[in-house]
PyMOL Python script that loads the backbone (N, CA, C, O; Angstrom):
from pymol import cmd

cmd.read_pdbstr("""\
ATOM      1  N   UNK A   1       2.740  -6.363  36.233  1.00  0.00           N
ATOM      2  CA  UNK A   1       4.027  -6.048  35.638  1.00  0.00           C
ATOM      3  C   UNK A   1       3.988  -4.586  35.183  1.00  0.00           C
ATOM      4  O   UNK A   1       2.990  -4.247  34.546  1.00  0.00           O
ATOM      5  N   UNK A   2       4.954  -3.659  35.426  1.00  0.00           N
ATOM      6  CA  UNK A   2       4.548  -2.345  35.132  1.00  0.00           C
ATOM      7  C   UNK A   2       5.135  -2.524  33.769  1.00  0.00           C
ATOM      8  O   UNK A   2       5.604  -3.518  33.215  1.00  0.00           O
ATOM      9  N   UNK A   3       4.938  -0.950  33.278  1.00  0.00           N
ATOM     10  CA  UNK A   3       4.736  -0.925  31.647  1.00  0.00           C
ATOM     11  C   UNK A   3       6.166  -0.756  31.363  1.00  0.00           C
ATOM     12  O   UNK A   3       6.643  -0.991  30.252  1.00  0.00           O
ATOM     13  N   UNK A   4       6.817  -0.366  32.321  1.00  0.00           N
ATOM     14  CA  UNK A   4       8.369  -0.306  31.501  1.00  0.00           C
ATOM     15  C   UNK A   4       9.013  -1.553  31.603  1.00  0.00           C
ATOM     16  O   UNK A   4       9.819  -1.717  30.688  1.00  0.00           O
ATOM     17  N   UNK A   5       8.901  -2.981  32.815  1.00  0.00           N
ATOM     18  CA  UNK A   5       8.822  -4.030  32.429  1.00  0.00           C
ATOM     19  C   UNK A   5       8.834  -4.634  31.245  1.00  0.00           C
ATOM     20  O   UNK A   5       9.709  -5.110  30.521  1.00  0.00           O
ATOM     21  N   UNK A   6       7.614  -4.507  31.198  1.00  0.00           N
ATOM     22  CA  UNK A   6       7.236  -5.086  29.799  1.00  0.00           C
ATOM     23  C   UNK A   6       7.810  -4.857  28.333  1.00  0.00           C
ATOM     24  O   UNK A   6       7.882  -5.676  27.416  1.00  0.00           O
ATOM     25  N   UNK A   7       8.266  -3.290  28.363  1.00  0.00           N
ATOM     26  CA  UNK A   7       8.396  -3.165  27.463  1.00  0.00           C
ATOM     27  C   UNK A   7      10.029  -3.305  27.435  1.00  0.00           C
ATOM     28  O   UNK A   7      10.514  -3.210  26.308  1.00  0.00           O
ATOM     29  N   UNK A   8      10.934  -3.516  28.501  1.00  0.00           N
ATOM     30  CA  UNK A   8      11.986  -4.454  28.260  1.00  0.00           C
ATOM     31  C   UNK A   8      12.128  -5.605  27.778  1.00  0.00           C
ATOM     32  O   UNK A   8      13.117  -5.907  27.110  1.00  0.00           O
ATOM     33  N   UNK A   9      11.125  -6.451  28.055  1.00  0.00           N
ATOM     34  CA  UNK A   9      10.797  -7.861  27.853  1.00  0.00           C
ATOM     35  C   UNK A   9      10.832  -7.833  26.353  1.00  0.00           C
ATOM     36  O   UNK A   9      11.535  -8.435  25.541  1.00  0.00           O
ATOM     37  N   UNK A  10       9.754  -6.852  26.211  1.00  0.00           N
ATOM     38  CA  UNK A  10       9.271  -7.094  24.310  1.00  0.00           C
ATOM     39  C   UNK A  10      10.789  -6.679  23.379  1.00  0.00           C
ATOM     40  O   UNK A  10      11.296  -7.282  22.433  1.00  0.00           O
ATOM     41  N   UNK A  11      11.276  -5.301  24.149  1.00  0.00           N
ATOM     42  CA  UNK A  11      12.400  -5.184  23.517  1.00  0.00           C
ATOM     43  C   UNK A  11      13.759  -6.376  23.569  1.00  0.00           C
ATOM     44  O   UNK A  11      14.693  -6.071  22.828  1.00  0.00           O
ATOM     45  N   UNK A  12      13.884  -7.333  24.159  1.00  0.00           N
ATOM     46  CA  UNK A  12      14.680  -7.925  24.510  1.00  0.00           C
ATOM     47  C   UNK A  12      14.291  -9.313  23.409  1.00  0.00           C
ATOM     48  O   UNK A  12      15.092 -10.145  22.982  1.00  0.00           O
ATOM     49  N   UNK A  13      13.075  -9.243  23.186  1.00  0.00           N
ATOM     50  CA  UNK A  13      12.017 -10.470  22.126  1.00  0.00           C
ATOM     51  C   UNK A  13      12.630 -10.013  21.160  1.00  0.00           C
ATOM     52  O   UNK A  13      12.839 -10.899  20.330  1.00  0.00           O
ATOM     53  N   UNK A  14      13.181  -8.635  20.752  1.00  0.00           N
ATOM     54  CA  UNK A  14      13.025  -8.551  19.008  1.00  0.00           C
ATOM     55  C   UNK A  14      14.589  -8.826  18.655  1.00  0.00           C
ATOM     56  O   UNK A  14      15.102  -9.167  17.589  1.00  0.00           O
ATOM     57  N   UNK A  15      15.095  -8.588  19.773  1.00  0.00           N
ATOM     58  CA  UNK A  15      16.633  -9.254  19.544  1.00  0.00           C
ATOM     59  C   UNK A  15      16.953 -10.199  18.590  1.00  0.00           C
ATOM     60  O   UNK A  15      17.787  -9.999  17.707  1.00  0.00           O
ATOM     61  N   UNK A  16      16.039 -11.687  18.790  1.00  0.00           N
ATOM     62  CA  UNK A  16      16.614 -12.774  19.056  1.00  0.00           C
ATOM     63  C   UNK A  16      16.519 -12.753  17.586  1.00  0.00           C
ATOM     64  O   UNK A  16      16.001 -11.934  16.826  1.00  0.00           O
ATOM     65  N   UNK A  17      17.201 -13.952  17.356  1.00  0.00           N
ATOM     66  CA  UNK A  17      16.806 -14.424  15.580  1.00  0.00           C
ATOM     67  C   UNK A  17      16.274 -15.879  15.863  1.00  0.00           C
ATOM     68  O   UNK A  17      16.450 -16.731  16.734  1.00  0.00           O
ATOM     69  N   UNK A  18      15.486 -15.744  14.625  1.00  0.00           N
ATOM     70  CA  UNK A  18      14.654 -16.995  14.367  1.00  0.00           C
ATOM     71  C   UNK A  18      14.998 -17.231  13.178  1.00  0.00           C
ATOM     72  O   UNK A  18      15.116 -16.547  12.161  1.00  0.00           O
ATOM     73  N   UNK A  19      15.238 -18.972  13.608  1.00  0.00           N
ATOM     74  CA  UNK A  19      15.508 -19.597  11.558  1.00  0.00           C
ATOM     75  C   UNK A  19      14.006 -20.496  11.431  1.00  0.00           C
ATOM     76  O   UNK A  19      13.593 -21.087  12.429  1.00  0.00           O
ATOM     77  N   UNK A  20      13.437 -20.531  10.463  1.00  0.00           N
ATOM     78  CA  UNK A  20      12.354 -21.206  10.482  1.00  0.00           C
ATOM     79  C   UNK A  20      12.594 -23.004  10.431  1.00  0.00           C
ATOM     80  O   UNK A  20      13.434 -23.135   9.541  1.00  0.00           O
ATOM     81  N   UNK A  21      12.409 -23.760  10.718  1.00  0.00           N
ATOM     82  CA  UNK A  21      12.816 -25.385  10.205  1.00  0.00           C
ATOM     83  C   UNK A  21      13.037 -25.255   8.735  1.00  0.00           C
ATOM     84  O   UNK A  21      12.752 -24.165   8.240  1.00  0.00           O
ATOM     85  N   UNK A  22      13.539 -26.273   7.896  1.00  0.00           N
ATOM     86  CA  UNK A  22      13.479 -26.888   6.631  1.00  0.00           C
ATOM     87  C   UNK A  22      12.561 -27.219   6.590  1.00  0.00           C
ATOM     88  O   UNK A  22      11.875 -27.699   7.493  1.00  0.00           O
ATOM     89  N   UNK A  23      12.221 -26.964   5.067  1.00  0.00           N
ATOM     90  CA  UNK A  23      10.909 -27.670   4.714  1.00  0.00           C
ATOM     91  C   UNK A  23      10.579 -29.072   4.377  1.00  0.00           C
ATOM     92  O   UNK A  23      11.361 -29.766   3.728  1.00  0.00           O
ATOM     93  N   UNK A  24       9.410 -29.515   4.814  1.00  0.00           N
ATOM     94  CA  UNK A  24       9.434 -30.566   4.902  1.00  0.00           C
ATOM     95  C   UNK A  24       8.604 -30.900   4.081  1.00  0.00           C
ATOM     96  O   UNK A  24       7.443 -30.519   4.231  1.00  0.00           O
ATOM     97  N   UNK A  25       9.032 -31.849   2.791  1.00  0.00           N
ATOM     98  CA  UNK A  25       8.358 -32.236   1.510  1.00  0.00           C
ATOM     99  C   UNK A  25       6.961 -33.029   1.952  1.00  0.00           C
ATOM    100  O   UNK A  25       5.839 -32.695   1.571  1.00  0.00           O
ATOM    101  N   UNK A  26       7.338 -34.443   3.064  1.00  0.00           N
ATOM    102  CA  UNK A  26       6.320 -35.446   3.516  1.00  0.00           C
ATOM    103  C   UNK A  26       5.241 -34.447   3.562  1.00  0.00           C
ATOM    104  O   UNK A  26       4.409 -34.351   2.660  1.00  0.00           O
ATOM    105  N   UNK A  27       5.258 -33.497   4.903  1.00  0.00           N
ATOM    106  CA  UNK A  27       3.988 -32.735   5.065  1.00  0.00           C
ATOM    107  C   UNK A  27       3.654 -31.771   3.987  1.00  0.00           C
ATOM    108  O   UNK A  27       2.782 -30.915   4.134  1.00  0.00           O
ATOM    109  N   UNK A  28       4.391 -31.923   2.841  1.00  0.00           N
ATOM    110  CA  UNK A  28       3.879 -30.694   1.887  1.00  0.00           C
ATOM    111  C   UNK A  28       2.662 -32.032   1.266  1.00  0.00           C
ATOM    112  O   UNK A  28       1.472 -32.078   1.578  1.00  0.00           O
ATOM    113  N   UNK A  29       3.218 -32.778   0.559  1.00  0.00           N
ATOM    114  CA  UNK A  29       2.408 -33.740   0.236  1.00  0.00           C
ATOM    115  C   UNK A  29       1.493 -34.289   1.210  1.00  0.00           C
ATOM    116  O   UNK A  29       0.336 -34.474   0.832  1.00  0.00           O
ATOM    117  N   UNK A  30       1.732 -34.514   2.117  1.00  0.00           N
ATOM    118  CA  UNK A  30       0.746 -35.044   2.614  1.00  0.00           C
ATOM    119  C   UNK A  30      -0.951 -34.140   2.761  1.00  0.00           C
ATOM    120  O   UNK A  30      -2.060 -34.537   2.403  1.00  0.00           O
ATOM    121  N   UNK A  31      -0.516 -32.739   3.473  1.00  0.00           N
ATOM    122  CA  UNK A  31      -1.225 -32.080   2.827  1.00  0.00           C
ATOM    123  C   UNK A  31      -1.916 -31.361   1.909  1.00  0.00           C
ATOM    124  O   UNK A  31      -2.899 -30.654   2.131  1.00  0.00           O
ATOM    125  N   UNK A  32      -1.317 -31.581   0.754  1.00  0.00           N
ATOM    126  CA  UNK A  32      -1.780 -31.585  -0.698  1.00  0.00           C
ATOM    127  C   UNK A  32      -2.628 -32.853  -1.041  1.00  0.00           C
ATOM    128  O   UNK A  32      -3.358 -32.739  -2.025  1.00  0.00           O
ATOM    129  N   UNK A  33      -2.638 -34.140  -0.320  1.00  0.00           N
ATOM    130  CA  UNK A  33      -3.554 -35.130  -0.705  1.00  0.00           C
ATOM    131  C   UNK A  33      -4.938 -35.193   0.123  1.00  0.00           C
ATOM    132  O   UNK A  33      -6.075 -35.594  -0.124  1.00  0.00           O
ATOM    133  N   UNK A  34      -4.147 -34.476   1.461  1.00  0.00           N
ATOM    134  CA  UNK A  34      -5.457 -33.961   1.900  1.00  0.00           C
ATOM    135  C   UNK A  34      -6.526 -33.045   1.576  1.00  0.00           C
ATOM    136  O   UNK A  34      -7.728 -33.217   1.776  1.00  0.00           O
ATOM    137  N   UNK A  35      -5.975 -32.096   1.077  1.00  0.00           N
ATOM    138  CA  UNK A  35      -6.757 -31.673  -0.080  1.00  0.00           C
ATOM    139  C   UNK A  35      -7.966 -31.740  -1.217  1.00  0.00           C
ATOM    140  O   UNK A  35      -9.076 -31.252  -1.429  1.00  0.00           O
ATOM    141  N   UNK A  36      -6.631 -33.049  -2.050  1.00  0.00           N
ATOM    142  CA  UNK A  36      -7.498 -33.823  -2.967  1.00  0.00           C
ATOM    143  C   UNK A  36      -8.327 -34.720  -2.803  1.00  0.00           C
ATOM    144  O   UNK A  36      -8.992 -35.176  -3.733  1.00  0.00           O
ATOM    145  N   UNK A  37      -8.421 -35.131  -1.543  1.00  0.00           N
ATOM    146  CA  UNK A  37      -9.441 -36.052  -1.070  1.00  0.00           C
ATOM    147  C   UNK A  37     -10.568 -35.162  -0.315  1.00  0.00           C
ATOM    148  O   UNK A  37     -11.465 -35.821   0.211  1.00  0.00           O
ATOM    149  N   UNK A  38     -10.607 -34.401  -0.249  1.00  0.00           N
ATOM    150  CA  UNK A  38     -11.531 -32.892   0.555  1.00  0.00           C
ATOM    151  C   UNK A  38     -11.769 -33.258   1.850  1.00  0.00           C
ATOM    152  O   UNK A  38     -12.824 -32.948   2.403  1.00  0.00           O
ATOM    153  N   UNK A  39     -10.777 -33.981   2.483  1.00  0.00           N
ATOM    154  CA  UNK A  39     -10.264 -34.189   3.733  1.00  0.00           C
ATOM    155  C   UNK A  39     -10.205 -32.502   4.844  1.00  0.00           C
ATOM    156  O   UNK A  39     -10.519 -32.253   6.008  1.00  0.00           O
ATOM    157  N   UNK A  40      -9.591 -31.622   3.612  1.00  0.00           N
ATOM    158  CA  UNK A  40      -9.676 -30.275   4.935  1.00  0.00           C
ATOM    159  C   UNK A  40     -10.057 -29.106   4.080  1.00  0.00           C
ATOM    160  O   UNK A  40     -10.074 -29.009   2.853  1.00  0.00           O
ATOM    161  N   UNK A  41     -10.382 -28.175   5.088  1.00  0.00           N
ATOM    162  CA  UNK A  41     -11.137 -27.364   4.237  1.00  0.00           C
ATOM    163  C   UNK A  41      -9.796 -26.112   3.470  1.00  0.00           C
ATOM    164  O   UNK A  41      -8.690 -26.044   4.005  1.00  0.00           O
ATOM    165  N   UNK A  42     -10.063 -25.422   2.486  1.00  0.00           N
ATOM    166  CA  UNK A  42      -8.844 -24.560   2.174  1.00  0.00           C
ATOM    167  C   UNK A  42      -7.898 -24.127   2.869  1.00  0.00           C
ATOM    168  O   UNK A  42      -6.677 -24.275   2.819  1.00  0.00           O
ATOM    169  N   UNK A  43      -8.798 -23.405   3.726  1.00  0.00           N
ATOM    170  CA  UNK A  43      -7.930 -22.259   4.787  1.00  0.00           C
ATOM    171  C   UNK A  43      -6.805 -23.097   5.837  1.00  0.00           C
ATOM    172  O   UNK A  43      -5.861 -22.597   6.448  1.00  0.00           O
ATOM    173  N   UNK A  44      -7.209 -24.400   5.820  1.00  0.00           N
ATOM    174  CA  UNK A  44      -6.262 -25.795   6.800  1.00  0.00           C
ATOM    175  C   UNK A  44      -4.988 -25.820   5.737  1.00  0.00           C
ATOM    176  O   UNK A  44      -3.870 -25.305   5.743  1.00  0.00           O
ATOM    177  N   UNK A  45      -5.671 -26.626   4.875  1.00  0.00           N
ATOM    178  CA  UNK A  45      -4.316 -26.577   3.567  1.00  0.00           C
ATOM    179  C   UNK A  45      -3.586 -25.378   3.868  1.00  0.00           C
ATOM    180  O   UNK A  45      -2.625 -25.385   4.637  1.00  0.00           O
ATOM    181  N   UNK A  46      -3.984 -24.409   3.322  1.00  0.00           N
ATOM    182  CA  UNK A  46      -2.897 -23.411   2.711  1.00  0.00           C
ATOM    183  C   UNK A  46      -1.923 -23.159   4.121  1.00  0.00           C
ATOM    184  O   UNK A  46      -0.736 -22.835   4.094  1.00  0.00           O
ATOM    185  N   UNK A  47      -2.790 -23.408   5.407  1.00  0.00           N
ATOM    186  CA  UNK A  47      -2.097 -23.231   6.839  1.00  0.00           C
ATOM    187  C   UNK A  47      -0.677 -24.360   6.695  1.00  0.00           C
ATOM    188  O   UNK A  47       0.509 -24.039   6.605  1.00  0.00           O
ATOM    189  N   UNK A  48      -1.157 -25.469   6.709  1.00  0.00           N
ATOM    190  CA  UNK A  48      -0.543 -26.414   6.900  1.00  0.00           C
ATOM    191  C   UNK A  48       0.763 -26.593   5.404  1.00  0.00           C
ATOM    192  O   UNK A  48       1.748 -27.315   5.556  1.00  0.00           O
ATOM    193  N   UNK A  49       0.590 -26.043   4.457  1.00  0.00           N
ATOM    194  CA  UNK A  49       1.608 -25.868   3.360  1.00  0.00           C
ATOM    195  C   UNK A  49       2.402 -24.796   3.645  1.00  0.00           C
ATOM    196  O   UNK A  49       3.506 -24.717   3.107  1.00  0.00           O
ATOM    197  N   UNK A  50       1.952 -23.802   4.543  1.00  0.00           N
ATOM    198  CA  UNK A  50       2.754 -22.154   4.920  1.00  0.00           C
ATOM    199  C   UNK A  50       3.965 -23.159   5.564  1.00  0.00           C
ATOM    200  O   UNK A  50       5.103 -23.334   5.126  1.00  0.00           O
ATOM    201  N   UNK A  51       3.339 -23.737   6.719  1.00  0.00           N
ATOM    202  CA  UNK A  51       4.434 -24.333   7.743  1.00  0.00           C
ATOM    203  C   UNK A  51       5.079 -25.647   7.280  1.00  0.00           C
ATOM    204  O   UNK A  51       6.164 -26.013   7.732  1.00  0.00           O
ATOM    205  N   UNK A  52       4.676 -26.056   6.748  1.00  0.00           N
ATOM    206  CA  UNK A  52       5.941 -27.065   6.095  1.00  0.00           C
ATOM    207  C   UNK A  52       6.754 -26.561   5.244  1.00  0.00           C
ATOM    208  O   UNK A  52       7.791 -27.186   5.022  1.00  0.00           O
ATOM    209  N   UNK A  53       6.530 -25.440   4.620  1.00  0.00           N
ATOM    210  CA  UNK A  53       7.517 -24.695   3.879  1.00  0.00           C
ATOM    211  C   UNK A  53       7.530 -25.008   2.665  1.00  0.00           C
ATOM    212  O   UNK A  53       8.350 -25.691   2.051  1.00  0.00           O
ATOM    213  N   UNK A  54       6.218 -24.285   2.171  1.00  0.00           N
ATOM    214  CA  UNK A  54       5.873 -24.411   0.571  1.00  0.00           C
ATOM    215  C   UNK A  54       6.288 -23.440   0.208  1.00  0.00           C
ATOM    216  O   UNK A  54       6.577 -23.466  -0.988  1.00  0.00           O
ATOM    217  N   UNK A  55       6.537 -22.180   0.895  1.00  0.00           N
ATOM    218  CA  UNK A  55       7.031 -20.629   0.028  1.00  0.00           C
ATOM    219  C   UNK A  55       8.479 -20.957  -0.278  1.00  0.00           C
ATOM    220  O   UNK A  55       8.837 -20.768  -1.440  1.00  0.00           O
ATOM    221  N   UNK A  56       9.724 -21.608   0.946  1.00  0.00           N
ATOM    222  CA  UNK A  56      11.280 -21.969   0.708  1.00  0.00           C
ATOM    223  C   UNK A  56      11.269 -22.866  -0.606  1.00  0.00           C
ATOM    224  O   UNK A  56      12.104 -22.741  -1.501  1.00  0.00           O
ATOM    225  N   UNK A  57      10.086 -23.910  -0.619  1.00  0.00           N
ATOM    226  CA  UNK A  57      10.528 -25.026  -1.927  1.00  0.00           C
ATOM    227  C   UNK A  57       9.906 -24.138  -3.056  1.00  0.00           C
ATOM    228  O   UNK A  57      10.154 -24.591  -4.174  1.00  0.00           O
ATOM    229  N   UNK A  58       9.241 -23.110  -3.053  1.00  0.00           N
ATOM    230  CA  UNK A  58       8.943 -22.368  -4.287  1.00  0.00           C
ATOM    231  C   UNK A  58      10.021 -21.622  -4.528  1.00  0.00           C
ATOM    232  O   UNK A  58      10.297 -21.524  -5.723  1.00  0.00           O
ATOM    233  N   UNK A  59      10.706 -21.077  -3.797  1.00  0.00           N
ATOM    234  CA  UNK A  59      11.573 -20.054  -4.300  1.00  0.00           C
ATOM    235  C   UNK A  59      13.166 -20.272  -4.483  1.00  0.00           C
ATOM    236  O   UNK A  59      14.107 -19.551  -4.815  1.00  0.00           O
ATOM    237  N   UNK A  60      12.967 -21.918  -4.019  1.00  0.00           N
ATOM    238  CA  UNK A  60      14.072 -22.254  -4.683  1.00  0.00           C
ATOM    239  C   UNK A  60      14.241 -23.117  -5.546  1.00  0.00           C
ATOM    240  O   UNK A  60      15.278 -23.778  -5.598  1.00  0.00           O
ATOM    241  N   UNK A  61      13.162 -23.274  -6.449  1.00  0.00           N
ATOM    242  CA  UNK A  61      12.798 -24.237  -7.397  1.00  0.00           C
ATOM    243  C   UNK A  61      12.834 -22.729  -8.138  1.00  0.00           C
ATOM    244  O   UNK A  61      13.936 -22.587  -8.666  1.00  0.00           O
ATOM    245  N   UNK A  62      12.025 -21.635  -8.327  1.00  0.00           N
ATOM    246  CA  UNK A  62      12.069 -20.584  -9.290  1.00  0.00           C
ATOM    247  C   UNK A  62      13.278 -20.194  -8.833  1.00  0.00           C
ATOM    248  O   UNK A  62      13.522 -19.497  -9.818  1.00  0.00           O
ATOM    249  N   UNK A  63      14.730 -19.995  -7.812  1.00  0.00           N
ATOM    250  CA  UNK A  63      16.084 -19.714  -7.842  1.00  0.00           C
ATOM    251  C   UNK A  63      17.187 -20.611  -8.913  1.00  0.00           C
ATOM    252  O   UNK A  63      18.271 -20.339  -9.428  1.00  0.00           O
ATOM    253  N   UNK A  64      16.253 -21.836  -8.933  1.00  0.00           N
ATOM    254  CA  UNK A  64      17.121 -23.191  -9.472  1.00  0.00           C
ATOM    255  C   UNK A  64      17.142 -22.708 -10.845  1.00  0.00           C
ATOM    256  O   UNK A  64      18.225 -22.515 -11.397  1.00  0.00           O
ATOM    257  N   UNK A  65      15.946 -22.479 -11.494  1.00  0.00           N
ATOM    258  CA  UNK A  65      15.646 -22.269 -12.550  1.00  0.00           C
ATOM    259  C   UNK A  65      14.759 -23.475 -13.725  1.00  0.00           C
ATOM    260  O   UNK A  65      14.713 -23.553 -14.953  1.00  0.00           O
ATOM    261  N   UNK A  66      14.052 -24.406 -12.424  1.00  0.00           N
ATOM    262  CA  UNK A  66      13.106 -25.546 -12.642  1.00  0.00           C
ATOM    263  C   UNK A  66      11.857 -25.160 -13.369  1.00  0.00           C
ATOM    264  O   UNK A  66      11.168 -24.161 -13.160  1.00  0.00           O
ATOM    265  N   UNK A  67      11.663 -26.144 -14.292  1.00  0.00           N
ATOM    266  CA  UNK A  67      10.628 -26.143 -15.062  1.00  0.00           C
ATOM    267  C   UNK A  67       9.807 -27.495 -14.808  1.00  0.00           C
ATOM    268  O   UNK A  67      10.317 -28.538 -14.399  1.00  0.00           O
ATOM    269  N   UNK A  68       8.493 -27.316 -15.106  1.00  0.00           N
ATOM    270  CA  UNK A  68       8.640 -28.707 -15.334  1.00  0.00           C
ATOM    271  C   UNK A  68       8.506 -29.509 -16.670  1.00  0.00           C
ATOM    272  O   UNK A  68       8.473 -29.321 -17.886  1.00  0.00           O
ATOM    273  N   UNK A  69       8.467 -30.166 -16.062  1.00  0.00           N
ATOM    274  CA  UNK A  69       8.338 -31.659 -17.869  1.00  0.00           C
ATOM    275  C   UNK A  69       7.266 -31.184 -18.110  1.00  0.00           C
ATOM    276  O   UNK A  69       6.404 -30.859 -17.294  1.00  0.00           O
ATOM    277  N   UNK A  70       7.219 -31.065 -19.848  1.00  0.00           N
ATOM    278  CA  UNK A  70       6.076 -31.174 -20.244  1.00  0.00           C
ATOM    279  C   UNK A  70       5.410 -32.187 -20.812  1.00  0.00           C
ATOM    280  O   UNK A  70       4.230 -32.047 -21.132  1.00  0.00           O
TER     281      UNK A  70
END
""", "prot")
cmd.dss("prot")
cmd.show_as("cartoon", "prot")
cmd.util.cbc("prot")
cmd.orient("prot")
């Protein structure tokens, strides 16, 4: 593929938009118990909480203005 090919291709990639899925609570928990059972090692967790969308339910729990019970 020559290089100006390509670099249509890539330019034509940055176009697009991407929405990420909703987050999905089941796999937040689920991998949080995996966790607590030392089922996976850190670096799995924190992978597997990125993509279920632990940063969207953080920042809209600190948007909400949620606390929790004490």
């Amino acid at each position: 593929m020559p290089c100006d090919d390509r670099a249509a291709m890539i330019g034509s990639l940055t176009g697009m938009s991407f929405a990420p899925p909703p987050p999905d609570l089941l796999k937040l928990q689920a991998a949080w118990e995996e966790w607590e059972r030392g089922e996976q090692p850190p670096g799995k967790v924190l992978a597997n909480l990125k993509t279920a969308g632990m940063a969207i339910v953080l920042a809209q729990l600190v948007e909400s203005g949620w606390s929790p019970a004490a």
